[in-house]
Residue frames relative to the residue before (quaternion, step in Angstrom):
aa qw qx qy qz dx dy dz
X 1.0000 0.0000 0.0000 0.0000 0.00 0.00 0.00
X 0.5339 -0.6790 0.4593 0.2072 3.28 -1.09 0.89
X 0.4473 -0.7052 0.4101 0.3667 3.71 -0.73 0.35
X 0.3689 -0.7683 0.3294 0.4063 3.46 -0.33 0.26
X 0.3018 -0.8697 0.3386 0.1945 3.96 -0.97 0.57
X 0.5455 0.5932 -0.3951 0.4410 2.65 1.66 -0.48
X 0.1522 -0.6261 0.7573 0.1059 3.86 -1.51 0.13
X 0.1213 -0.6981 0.7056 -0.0045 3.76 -0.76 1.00
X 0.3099 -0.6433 0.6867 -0.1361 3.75 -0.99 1.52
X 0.4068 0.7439 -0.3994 0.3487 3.93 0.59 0.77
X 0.1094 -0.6046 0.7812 0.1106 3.87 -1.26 0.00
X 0.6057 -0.5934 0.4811 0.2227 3.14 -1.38 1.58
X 0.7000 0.5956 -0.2779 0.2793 3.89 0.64 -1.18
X 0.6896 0.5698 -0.1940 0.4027 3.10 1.31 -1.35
X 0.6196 -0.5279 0.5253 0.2479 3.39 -1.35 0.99
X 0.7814 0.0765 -0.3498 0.5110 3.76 -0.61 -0.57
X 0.5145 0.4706 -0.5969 0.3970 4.24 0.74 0.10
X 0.6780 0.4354 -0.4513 0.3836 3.58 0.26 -0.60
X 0.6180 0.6167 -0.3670 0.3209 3.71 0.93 -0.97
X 0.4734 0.4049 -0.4282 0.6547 3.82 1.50 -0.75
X 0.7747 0.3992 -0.4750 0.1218 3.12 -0.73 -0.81
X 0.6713 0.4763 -0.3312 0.4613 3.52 0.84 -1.10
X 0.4579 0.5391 -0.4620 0.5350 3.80 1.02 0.29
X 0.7117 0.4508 -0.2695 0.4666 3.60 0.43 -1.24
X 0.7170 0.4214 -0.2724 0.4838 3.72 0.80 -0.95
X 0.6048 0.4511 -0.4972 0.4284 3.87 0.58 -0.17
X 0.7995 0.2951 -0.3222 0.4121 3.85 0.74 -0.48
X 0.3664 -0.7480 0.4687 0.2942 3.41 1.55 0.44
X 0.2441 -0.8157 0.4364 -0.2909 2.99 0.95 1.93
X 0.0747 0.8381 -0.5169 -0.1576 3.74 -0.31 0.53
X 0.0753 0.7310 -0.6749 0.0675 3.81 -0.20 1.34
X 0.5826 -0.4746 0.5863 0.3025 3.14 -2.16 0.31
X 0.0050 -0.8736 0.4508 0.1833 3.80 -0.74 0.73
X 0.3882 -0.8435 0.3711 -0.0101 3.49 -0.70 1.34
X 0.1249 0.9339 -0.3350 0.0000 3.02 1.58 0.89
X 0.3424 -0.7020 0.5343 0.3232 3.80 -0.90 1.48
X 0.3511 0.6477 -0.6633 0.1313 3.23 -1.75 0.44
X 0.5903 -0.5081 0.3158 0.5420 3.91 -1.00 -0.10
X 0.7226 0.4343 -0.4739 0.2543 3.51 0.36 -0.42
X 0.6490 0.3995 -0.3447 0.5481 3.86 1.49 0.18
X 0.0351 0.7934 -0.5929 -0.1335 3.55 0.34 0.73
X 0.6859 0.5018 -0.3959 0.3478 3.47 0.46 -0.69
X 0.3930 0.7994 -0.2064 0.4049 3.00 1.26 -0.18
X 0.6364 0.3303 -0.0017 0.6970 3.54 1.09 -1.63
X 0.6203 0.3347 -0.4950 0.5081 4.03 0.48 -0.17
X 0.7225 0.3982 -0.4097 0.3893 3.91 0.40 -0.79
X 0.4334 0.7427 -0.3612 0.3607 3.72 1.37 0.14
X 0.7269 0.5289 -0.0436 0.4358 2.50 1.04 -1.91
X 0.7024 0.4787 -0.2598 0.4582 3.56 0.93 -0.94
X 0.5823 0.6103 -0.2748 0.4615 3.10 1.13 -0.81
X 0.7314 0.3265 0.0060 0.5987 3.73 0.94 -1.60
X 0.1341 0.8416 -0.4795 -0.2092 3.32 -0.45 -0.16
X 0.4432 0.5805 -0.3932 0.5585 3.14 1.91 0.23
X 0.1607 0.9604 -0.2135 -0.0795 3.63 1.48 -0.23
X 0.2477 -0.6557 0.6644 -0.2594 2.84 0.12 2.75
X 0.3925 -0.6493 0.6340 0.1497 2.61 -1.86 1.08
X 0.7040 -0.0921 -0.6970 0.1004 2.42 -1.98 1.04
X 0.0879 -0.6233 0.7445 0.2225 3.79 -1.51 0.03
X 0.0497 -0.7012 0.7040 0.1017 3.45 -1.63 0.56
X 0.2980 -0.7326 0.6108 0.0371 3.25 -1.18 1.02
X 0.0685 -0.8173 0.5703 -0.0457 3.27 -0.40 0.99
X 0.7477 -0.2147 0.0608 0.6254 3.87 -0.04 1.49
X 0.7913 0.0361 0.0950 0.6029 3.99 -0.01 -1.20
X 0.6866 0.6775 -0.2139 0.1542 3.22 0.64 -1.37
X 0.1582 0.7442 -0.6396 -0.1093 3.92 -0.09 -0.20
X 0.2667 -0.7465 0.6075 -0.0496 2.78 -1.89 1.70
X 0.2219 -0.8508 0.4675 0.0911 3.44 -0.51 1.23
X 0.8215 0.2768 -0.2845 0.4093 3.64 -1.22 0.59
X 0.5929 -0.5018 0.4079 0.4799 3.70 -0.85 0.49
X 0.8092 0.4202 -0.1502 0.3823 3.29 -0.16 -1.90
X 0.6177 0.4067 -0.4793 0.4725 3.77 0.89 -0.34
X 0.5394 0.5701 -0.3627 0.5025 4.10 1.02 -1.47
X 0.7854 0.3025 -0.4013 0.3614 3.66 0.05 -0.33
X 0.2802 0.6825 -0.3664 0.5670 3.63 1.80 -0.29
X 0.8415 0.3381 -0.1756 0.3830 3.31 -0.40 -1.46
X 0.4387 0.6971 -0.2879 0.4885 3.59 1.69 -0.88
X 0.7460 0.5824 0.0236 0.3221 3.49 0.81 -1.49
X 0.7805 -0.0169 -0.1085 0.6155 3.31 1.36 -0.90
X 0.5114 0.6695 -0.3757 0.3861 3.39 1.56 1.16
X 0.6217 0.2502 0.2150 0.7104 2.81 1.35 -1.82
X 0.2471 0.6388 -0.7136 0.1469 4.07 0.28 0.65
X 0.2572 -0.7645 0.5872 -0.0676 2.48 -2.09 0.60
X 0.6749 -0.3873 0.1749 0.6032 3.91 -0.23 -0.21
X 0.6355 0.6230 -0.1670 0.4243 3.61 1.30 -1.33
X 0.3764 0.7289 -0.5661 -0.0813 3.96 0.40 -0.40
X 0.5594 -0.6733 0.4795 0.0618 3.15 -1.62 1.50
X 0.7253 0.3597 -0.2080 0.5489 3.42 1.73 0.02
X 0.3655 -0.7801 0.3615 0.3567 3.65 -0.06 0.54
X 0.3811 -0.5507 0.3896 0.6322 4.30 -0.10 0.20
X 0.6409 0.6399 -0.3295 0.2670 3.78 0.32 -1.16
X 0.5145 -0.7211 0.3836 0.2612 3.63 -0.26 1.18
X 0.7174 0.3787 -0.2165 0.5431 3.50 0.96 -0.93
X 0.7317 0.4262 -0.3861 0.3659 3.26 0.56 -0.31
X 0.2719 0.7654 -0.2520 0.5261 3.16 2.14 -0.44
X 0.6903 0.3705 -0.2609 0.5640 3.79 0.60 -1.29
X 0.5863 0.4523 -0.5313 0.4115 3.66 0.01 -1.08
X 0.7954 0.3846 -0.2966 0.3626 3.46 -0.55 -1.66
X 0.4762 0.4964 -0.4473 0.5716 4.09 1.20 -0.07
X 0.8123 0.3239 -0.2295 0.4273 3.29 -0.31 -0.60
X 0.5272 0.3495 -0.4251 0.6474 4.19 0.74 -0.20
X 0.5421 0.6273 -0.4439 0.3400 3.75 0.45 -0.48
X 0.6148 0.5954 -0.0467 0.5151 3.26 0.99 -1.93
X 0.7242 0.3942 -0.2777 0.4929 3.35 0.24 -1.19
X 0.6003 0.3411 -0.5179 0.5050 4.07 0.19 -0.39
X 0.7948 0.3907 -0.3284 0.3283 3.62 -0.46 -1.13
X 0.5265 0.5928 -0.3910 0.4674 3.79 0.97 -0.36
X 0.8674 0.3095 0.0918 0.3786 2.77 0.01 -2.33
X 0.7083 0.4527 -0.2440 0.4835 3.44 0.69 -0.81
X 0.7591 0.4521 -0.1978 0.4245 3.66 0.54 -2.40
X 0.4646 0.7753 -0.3387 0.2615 3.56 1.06 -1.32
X 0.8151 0.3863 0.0415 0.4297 3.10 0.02 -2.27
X 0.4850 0.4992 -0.4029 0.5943 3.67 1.36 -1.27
X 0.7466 0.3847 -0.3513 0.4138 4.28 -0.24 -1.15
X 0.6328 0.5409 -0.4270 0.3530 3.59 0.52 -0.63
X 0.5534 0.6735 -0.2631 0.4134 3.46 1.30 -1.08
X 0.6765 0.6173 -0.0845 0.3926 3.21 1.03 -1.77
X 0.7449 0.4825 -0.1431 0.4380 3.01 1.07 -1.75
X 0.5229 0.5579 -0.4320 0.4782 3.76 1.67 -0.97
X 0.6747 0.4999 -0.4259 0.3369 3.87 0.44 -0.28
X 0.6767 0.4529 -0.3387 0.4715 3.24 0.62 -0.32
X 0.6538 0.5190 -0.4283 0.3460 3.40 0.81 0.07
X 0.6612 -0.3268 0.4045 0.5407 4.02 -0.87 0.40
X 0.4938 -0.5541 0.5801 0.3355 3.41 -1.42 0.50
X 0.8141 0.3713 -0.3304 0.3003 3.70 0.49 -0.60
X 0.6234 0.5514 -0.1912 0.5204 3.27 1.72 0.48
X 0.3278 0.8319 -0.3463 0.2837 3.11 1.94 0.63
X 0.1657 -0.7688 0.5911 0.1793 3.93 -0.31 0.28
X 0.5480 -0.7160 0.4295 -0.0508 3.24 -0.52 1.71
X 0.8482 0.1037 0.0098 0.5193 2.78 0.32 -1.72
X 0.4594 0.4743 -0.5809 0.4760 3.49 1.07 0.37
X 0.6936 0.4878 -0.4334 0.3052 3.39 0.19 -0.38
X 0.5533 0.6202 -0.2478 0.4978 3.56 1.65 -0.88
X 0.4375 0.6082 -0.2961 0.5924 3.37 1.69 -0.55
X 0.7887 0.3056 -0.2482 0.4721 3.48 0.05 -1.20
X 0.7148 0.3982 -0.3669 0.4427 3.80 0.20 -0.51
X 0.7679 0.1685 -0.4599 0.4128 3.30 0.84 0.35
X 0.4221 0.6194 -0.5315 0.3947 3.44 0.69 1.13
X 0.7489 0.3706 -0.3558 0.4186 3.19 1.29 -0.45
X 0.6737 0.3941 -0.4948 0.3821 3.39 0.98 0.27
X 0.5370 0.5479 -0.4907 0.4131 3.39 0.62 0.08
X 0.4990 0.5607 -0.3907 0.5329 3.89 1.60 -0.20
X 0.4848 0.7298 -0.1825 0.4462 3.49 1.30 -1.36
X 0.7421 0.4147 -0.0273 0.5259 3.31 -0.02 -1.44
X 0.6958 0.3225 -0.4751 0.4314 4.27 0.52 -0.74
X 0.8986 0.2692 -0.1908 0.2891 3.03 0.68 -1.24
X 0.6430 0.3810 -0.6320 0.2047 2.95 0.47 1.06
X 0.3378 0.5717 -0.6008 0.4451 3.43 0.87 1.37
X 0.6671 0.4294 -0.3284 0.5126 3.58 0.71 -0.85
X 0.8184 0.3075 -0.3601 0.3256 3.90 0.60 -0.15
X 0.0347 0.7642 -0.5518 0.3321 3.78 1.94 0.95
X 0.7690 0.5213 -0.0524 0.3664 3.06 -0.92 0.48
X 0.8606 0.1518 0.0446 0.4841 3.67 0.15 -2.01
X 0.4204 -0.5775 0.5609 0.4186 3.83 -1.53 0.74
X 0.8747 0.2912 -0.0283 0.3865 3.17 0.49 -1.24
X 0.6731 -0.4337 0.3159 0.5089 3.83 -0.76 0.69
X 0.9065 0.0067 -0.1082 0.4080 3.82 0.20 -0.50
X 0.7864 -0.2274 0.0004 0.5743 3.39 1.53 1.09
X 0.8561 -0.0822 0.2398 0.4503 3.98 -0.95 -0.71
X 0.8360 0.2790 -0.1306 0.4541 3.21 0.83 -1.22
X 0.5337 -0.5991 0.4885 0.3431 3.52 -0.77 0.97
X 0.0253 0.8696 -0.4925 -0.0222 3.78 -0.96 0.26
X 0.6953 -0.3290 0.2549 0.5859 3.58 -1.14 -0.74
X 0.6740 0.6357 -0.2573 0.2748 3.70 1.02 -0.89
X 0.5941 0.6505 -0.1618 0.4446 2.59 1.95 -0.80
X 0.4839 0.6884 -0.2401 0.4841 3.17 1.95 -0.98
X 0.7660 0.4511 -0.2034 0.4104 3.35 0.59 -1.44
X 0.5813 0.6376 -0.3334 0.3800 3.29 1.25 -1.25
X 0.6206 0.6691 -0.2497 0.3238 3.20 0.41 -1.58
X 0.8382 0.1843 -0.1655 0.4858 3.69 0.32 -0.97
X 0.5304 0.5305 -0.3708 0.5475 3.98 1.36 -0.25
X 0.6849 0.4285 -0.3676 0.4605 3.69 0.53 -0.48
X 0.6492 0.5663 -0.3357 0.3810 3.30 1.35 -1.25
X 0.7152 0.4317 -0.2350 0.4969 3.82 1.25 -0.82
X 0.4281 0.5722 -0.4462 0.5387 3.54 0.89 -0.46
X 0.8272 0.2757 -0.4360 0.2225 3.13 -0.68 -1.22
X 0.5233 0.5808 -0.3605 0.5088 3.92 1.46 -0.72
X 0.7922 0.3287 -0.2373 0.4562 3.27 -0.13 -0.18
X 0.7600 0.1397 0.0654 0.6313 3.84 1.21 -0.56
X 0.1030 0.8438 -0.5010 -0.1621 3.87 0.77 0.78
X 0.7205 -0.4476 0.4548 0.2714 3.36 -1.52 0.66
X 0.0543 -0.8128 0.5349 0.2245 3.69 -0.15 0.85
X 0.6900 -0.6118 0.2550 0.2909 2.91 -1.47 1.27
X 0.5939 0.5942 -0.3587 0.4069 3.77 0.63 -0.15
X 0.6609 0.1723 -0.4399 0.5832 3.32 1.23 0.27
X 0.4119 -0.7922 0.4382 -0.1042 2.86 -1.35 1.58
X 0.6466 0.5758 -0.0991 0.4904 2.75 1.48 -0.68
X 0.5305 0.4507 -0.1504 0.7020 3.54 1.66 -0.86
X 0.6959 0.4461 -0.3726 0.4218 3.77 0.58 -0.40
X 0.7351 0.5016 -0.1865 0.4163 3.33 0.96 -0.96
X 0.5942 0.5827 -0.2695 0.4846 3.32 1.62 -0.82
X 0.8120 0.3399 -0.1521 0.4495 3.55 1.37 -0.68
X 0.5232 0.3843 -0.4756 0.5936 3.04 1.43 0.54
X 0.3897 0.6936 -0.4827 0.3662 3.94 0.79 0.38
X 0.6225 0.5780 -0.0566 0.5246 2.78 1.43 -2.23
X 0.6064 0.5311 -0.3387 0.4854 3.86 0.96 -0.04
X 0.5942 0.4060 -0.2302 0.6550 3.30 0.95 -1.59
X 0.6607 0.4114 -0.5724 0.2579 4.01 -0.34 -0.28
X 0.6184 -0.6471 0.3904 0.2155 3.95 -0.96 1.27
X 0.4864 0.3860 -0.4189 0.6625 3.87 1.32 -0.41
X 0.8851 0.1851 -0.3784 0.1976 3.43 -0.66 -0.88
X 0.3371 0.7434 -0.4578 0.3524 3.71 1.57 -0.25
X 0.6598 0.4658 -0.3537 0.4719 3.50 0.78 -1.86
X 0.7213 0.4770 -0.3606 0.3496 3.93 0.16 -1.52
X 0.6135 0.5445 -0.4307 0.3763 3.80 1.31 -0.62
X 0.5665 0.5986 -0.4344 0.3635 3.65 1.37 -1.28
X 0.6856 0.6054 -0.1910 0.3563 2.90 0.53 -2.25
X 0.7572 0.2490 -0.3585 0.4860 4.05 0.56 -0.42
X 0.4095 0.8350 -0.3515 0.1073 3.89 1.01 -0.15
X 0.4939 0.4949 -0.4175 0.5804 3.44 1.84 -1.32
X 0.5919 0.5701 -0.4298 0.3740 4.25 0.29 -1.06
X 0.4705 0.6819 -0.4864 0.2777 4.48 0.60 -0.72
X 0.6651 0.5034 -0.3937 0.3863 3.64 0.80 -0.88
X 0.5870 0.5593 -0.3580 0.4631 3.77 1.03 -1.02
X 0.4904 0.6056 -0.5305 0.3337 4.06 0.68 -0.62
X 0.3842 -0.7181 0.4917 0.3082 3.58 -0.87 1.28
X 0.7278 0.4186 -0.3931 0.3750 3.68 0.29 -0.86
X 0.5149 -0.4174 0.4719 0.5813 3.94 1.09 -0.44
X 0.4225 -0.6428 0.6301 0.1062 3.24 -1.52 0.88
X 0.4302 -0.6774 0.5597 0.2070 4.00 -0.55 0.90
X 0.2522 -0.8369 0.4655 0.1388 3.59 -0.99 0.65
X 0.1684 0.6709 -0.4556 0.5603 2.75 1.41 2.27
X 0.9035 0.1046 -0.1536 0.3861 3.29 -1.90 0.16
């Protein structure tokens, strides 16, 4: 048996940590996992040194540290490929699944975190209308795709991909914090797929004991 190389730098709760992971868990990836919290400080100091801008996830890959979800799952891809690739070979199609990629973490994760983030601030230091801002970015996110997903299983067609990665945990917070109204159908079904899919199910168990810590309150759903 090979040693393993990968090192995963991650917390089970977090959105772009769950996005690597459910990449790492569809090719039953074997990585070391380095989860930050208080009971691994050392943990969060090799984070830190590594990152100093220190976003979550970081993968380490023998020497290597890899930064950002969507690149780590890149690097996942022509390092460590597997049955599942998350890019298509075809250049243009290559763009689509870039861009649906983009569009969760922009459009979707953005606005969902801004929400999130207004809780943690003092009560007298709350930003209203930025939030009022964000809830109506996400439905106007809401509303494209589910015109853009008529049609498709997956964010950019049949095959499960990087977009699919991203989707998966931005739809999964969004909808708590901003639920999906029930007339789009299409966006409803596509993310309750993204439930039933076995990588992200495990990353949903695996962050579940972590629901109480969710500033706005965690729903007693999905």
């Amino acid at each position: 048996m090979q040693p393993v190389s990968l090192t995963l730098y991650a917390h089970p709760f977090s959105s772009y940590c769950q996005k690597v992971l459910v990449a790492l868990y569809e090719n039953e990836t074997p990585f070391a996992y380095r989860k930050l919290g208080p009971e691994d400080p050392e943990a969060g100091a090799e984070w830190a040194r590594l990152w100093p801008m220190r976003k979550m996830p970081v993968l380490v890959d023998g020497e290597t540290p890899v930064f950002e979800s969507s690149v780590i799952i890149e690097h996942l891809g022509l390092f460590h490929p597997g049955t599942v690739r998350f890019l298509p070979a075809d250049a243009q199609q290559a763009l689509g699944v870039r861009m649906m990629d983009r569009f969760f973490d922009n459009y979707v994760m953005t606005p969902m975190q801004a929400i999130v983030f207004d809780h943690l601030r003092p009560a007298d230091d709350r930003d209203p209308s930025g939030v009022a801002r964000a809830r109506d970015k996400l439905e106007d996110a809401y509303r494209w795709l589910d015109g853009a997903l008529a049609g498709r299983h997956w964010s950019s067609g049949d095959d499960f991909s990087l977009a699919d990665c991203a989707a998966a945990p931005s739809l999964f917070y969004a909808d708590w914090v901003h639920e999906i109204d029930a007339a789009l159908g299409n966006l409803r079904a596509y993310r309750a797929r993204l439930l039933a899919r076995p990588s992200f199910a495990r990353a949903v168990q695996e962050a579940r004991p972590f629901r109480k810590l969710f500033p706005p309150g965690a729903p007693d759903r999905d």
